[in-house]
VEXDOGU-895822 format. One line per field, with one value per atom (N, C-alpha, C): atom name; residue in one letter; chain; z, x, y; residue number from 0. Coordinates in nm, 2 decimals, always signed. Layout:
atomo <- CA; ...
residuo <- a; ...
cadena <- A; ...
Z <- Z; ...
X <- X; ...
Y <- Y; ...
num <- NUM; ...
***
This chain:
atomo <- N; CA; C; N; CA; C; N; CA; C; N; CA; C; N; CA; C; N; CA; C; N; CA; C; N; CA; C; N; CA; C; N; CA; C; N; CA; C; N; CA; C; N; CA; C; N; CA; C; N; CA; C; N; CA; C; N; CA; C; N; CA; C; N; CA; C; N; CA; C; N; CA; C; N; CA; C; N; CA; C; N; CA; C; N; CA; C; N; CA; C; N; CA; C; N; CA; C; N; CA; C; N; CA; C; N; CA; C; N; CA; C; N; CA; C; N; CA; C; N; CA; C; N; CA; C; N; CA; C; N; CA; C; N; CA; C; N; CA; C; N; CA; C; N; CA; C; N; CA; C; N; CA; C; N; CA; C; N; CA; C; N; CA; C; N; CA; C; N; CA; C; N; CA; C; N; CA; C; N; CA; C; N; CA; C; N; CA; C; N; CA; C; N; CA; C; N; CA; C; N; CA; C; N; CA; C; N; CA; C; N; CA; C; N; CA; C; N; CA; C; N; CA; C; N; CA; C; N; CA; C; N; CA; C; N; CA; C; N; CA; C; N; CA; C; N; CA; C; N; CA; C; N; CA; C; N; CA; C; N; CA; C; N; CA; C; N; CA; C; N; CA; C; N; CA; C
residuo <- x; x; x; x; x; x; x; x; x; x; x; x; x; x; x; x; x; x; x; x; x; x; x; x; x; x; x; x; x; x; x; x; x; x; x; x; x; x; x; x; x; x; x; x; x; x; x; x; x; x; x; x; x; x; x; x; x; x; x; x; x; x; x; x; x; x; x; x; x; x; x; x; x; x; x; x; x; x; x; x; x; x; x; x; x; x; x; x; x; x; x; x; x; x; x; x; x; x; x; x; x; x; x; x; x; x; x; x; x; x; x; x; x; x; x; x; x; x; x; x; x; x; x; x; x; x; x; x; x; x; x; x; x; x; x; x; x; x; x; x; x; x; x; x; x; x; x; x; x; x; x; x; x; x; x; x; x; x; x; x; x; x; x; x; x; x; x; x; x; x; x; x; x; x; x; x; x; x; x; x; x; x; x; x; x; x; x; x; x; x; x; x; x; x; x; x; x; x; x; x; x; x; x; x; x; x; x; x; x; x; x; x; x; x; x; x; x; x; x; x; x; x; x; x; x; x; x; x; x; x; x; x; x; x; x; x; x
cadena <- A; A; A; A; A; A; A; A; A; A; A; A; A; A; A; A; A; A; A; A; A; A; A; A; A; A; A; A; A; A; A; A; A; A; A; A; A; A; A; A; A; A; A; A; A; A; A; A; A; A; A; A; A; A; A; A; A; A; A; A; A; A; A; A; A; A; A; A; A; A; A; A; A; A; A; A; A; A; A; A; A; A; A; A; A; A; A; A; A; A; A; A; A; A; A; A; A; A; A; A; A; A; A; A; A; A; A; A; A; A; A; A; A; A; A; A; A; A; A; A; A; A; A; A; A; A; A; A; A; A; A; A; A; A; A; A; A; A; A; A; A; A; A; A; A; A; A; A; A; A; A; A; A; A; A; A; A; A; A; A; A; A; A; A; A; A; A; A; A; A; A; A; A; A; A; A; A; A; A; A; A; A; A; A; A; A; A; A; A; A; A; A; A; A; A; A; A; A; A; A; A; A; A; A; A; A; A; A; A; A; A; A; A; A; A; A; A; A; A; A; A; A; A; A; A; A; A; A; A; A; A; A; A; A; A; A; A
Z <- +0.00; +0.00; +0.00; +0.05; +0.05; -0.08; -0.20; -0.30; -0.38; -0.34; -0.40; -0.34; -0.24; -0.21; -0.25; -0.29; -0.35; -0.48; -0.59; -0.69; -0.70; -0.65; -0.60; -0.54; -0.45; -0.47; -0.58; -0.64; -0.78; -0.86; -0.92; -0.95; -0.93; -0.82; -0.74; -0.79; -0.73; -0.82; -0.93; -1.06; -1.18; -1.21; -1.26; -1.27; -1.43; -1.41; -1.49; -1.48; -1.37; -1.34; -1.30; -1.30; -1.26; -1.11; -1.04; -0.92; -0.81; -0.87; -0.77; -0.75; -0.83; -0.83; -0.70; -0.75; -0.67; -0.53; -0.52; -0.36; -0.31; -0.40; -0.32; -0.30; -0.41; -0.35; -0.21; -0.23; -0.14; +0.03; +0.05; +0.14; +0.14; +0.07; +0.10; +0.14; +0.08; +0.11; +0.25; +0.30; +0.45; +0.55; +0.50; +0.58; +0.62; +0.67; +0.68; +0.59; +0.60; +0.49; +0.45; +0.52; +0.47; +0.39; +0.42; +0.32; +0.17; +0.17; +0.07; +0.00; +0.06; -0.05; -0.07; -0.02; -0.08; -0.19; -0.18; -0.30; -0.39; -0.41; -0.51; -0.62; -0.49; -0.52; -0.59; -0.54; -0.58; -0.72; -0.76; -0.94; -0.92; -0.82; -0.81; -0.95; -0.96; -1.08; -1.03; -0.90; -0.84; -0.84; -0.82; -0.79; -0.96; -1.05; -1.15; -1.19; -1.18; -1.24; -1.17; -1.05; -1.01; -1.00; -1.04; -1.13; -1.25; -1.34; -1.41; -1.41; -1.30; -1.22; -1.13; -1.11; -0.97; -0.88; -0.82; -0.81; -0.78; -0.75; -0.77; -0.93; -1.04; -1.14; -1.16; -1.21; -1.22; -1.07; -0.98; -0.89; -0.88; -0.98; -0.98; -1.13; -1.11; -1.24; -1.37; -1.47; -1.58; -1.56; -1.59; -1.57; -1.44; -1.34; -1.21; -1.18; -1.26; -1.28; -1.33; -1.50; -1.59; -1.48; -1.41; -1.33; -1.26; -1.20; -1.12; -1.16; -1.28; -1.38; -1.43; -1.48; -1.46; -1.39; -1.24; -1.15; -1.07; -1.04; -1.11; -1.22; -1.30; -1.43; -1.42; -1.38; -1.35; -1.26; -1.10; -1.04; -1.03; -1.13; -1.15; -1.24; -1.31; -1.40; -1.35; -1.22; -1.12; -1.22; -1.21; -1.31; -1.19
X <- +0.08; +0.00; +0.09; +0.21; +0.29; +0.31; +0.36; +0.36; +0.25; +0.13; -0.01; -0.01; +0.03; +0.01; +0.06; +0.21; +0.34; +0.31; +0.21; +0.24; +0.12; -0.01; -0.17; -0.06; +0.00; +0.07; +0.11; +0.19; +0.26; +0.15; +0.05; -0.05; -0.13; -0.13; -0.23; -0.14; -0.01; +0.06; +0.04; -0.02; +0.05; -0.13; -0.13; -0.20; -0.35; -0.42; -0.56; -0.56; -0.55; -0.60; -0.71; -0.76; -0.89; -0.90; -0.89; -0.87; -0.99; -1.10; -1.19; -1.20; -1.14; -1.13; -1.00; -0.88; -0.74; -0.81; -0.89; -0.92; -0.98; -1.10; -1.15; -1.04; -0.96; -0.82; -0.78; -0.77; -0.65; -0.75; -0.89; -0.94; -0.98; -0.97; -0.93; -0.85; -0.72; -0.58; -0.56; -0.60; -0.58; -0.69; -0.81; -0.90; -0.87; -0.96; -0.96; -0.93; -0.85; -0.79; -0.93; -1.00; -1.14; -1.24; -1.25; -1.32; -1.22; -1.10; -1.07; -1.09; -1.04; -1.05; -1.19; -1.33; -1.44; -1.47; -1.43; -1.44; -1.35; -1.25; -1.19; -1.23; -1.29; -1.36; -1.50; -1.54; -1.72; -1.72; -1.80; -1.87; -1.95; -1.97; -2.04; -2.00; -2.07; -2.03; -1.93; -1.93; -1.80; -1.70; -1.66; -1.55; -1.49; -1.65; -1.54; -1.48; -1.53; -1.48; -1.33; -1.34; -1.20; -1.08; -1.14; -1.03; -0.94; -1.06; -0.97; -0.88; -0.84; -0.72; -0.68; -0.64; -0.59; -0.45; -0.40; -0.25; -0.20; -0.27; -0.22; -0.15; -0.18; -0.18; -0.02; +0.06; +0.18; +0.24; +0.16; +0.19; +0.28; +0.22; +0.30; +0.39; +0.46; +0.52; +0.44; +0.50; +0.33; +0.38; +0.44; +0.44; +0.38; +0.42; +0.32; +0.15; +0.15; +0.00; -0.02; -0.03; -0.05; -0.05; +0.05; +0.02; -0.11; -0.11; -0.23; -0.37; -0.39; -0.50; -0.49; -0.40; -0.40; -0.48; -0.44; -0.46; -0.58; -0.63; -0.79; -0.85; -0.85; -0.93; -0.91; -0.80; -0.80; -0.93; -0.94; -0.99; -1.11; -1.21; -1.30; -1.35; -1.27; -1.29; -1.33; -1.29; -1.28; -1.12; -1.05; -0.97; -0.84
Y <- -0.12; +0.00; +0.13; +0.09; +0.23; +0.28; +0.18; +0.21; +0.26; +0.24; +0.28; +0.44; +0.45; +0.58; +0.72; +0.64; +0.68; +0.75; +0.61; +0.66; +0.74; +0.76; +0.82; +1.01; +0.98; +1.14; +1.20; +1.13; +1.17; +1.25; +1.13; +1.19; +1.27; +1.28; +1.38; +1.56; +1.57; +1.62; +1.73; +1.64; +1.67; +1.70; +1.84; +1.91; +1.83; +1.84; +1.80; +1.66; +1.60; +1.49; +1.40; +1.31; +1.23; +1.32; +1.42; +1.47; +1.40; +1.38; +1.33; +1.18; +1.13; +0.98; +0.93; +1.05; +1.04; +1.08; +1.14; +1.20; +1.06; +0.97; +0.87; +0.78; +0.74; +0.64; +0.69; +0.84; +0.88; +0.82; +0.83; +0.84; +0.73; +0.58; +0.42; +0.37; +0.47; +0.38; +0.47; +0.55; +0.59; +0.52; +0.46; +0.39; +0.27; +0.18; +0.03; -0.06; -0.11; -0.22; -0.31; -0.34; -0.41; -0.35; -0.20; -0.16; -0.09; -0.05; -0.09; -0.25; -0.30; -0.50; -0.49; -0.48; -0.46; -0.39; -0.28; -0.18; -0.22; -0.29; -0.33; -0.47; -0.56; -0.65; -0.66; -0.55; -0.46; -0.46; -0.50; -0.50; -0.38; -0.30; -0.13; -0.04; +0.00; +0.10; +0.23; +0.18; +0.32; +0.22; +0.13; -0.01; +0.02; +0.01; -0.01; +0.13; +0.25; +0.36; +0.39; +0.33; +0.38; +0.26; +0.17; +0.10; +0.07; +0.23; +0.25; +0.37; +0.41; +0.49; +0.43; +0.27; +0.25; +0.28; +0.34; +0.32; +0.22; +0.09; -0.01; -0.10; -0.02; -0.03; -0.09; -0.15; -0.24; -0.25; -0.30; -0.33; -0.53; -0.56; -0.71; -0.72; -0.69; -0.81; -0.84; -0.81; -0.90; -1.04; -1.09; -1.26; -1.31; -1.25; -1.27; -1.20; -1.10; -1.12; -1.23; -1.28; -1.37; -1.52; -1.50; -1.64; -1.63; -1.53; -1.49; -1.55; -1.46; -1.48; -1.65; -1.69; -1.84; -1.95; -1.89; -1.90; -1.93; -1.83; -1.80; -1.85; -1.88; -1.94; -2.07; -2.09; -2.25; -2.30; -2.21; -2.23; -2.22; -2.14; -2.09; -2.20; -2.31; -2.39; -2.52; -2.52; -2.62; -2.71; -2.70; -2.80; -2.79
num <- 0; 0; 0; 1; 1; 1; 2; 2; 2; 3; 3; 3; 4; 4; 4; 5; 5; 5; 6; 6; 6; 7; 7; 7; 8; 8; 8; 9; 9; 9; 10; 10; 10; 11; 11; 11; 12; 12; 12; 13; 13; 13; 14; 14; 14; 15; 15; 15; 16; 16; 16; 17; 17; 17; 18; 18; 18; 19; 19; 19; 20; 20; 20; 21; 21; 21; 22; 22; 22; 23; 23; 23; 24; 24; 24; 25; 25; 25; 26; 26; 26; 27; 27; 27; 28; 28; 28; 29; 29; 29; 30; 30; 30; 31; 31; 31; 32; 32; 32; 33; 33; 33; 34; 34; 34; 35; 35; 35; 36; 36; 36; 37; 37; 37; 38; 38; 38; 39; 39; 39; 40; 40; 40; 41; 41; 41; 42; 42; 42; 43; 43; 43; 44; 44; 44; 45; 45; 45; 46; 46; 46; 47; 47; 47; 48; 48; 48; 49; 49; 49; 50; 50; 50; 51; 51; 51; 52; 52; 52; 53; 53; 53; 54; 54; 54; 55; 55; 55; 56; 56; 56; 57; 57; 57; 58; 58; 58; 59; 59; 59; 60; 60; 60; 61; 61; 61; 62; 62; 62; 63; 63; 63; 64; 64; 64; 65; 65; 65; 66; 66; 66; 67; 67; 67; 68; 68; 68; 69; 69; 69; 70; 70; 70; 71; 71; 71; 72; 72; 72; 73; 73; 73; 74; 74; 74; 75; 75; 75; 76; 76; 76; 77; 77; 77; 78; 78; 78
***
């Protein structure tokens, strides 16, 4: 999370940005760890909009996503 906050300042930053979107991150990643992972998890039409600005954004590796996602689809496949 430190790094989510890290790169959510940067952004926050640099002038004509999603600014109200950076303000709800900013007021997740300083709340309860539980109600962020809900809201990230949330199929809500706010879950999705601010996923597409997350600061989490290259937070893994692509090959370690890709396993991830693997991962998951395996499991969702029951296989």
């Amino acid at each position: 999370m430190v790094e989510a906050s890290a790169r959510l300042a940067r952004w926050m930053a640099q002038p004509g940005r999603a600014g109200d979107y950076f303000l709800r991150w900013q007021h997740l990643l300083a709340g309860p760890q539980d109600a962020l992972i809900e809201l990230m998890c949330s199929d809500s039409e706010e879950a999705k909009a601010l996923r597409q600005c997350t600061p989490f954004a290259g937070a893994l590796p692509p090959r370690e996503r890709w396993a991830l996602w693997r991962s998951v689809r395996r499991e969702l496949e029951g296989k």
